[in-house]
N, C-alpha and C positions, 0 to 999 in steps of 0.2 A: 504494500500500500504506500501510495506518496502522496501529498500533500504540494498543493499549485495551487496560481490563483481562481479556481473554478468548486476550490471546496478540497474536502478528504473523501477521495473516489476510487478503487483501485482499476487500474489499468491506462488507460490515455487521457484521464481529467476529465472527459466529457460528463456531462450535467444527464442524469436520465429523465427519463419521458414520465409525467405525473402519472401515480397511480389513481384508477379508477377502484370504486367499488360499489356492492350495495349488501346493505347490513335490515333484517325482516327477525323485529323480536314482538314474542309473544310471550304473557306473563298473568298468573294466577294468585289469587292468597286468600287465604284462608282464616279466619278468626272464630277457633268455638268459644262456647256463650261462659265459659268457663276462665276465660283468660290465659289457662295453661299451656294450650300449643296452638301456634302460629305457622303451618305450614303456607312455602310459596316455592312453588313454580315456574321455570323462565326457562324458554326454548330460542333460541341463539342459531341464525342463519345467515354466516357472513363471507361473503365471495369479492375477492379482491383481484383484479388485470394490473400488470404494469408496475407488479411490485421487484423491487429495489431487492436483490439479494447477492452471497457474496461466495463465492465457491473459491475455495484453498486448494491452488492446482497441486499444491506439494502431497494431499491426499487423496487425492480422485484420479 
C-alpha cells in the first residue's frame, strides 16, 4: 500500500467508483402485560455494488 496525493489506495492511486447499495429492514417487539420479557425481532437485507475491497497478492 502507498500513500499519494489521491488518498491511501493500494495499487496506482486511482480514486474508486462510489459504492451503491440498498438496505430492506423489517422489525417486531413484543411487550407482555407483565413487564418481564420484551422480545424483538429484526430481519436485515443488505446488498451492496461497487464496494471498495482489498486483496493481499502475497496470499492469494
Amino acid at each position: 500500500m502507498r500513500t499519494n496525493a489521491t488518498g491511501i489506495w493500494p495499487g496506482q492511486g486511482e480514486q474508486p467508483s462510489p459504492s451503491r447499495g440498498r438496505q430492506t429492514e423489517v422489525g417486531a417487539k413484543l411487550s407482555l402485560p407483565d413487564g418481564r420479557l420484551g422480545p424483538t425481532l429484526g430481519l436485515f437485507d443488505i446488498r451492496r455494488r461497487n464496494g471498495v475491497g482489498y486483496v493481499d497478492r502475497r496470499t492469494s
